[in-house]
PLY file of the C-alpha trace (Angstrom):
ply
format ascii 1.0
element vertex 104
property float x
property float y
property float z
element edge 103
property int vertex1
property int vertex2
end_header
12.50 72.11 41.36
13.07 74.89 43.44
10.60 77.49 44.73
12.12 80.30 42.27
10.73 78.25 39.56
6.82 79.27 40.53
7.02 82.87 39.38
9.36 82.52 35.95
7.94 82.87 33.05
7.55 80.41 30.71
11.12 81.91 28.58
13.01 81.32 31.50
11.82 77.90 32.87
12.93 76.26 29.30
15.96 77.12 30.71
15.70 75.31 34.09
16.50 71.91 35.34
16.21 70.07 38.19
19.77 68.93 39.89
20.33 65.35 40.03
22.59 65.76 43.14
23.41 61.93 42.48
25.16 62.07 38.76
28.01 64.46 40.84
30.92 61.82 41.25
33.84 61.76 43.90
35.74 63.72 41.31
33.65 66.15 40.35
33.33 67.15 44.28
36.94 66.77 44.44
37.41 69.36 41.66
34.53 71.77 43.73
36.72 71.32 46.47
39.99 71.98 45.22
38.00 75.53 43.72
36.91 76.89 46.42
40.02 76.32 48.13
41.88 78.56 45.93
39.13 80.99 45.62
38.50 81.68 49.31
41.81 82.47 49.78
41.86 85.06 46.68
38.81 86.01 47.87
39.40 86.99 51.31
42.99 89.11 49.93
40.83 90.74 46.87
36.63 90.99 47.28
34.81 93.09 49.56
34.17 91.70 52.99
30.24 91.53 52.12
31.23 88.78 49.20
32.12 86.36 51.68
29.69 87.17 53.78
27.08 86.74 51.23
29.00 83.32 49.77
27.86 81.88 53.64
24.72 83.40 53.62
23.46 81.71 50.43
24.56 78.78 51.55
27.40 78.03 49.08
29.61 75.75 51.25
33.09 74.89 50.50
33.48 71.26 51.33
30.79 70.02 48.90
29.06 71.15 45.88
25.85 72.93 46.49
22.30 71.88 46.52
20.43 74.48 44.59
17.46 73.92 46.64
19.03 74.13 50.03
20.37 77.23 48.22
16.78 78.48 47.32
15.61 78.50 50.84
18.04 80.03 52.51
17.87 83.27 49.35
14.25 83.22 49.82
15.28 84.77 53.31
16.45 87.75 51.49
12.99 88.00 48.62
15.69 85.65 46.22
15.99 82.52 44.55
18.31 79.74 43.03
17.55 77.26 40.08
19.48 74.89 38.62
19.88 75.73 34.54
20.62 73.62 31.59
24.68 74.51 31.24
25.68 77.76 29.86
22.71 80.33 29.22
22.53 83.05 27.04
23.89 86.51 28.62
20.41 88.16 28.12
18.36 85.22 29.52
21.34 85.13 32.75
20.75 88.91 33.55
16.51 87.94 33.03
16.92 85.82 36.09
19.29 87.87 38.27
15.98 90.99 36.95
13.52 88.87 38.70
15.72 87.93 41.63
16.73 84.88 40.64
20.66 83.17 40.89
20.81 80.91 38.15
0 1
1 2
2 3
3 4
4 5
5 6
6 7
7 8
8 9
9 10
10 11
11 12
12 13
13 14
14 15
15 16
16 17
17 18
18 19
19 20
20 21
21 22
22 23
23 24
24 25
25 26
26 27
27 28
28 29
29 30
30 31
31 32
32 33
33 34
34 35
35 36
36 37
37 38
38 39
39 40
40 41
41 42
42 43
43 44
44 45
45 46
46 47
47 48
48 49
49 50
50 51
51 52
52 53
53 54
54 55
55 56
56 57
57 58
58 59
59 60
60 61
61 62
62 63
63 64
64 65
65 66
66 67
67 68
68 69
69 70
70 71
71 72
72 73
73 74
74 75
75 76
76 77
77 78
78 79
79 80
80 81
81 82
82 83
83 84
84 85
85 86
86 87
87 88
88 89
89 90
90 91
91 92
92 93
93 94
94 95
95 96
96 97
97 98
98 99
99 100
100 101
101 102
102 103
């Protein structure tokens, strides 16, 4: 679990898992890759310089799907944090984490 996880409340960590970086098969990197390889490019022609800038500075890398606790550490640089959740969350219970400075 990442460090994020030590000051959610108890609503919020039901919500939480930790990422079995091992069940993510060639394909589903392949499909990560293939992603972000459209989206940087739409990126860089439509969002705001500081988007990019802050998709390298959380440490969301292109080539391989992310490791939410590598991600964690590197957002705990900037009083933020990154868990890994259970699929698709409930809108209210999504902007509860970004409240407390939390990416889920």
């Amino acid at each position: 679990m990442s460090k994020a996880t030590e000051k959610l409340p108890q609503r919020l960590l039901e919500h939480t898992v930790s990422q079995d970086y091992s069940l993510y098969t060639d394909i589903d990197q392949a499909v990560w890759r293939y992603i972000m390889k459209i989206s940087v490019p739409f990126f860089e022609k439509h969002a705001h310089q500081s988007y990019l800038e802050g998709l390298e500075m959380t440490g969301i890398p292109i080539d391989h799907i992310p490791r939410v606790e590598g991600m964690d550490k590197r957002l705990d640089n900037y009083n933020w944090g990154a868990v890994t959740v259970k699929g698709f969350i409930p809108p209210i219970i999504f902007m509860e984490f970004l409240s407390r400075k939390v990416l889920p």
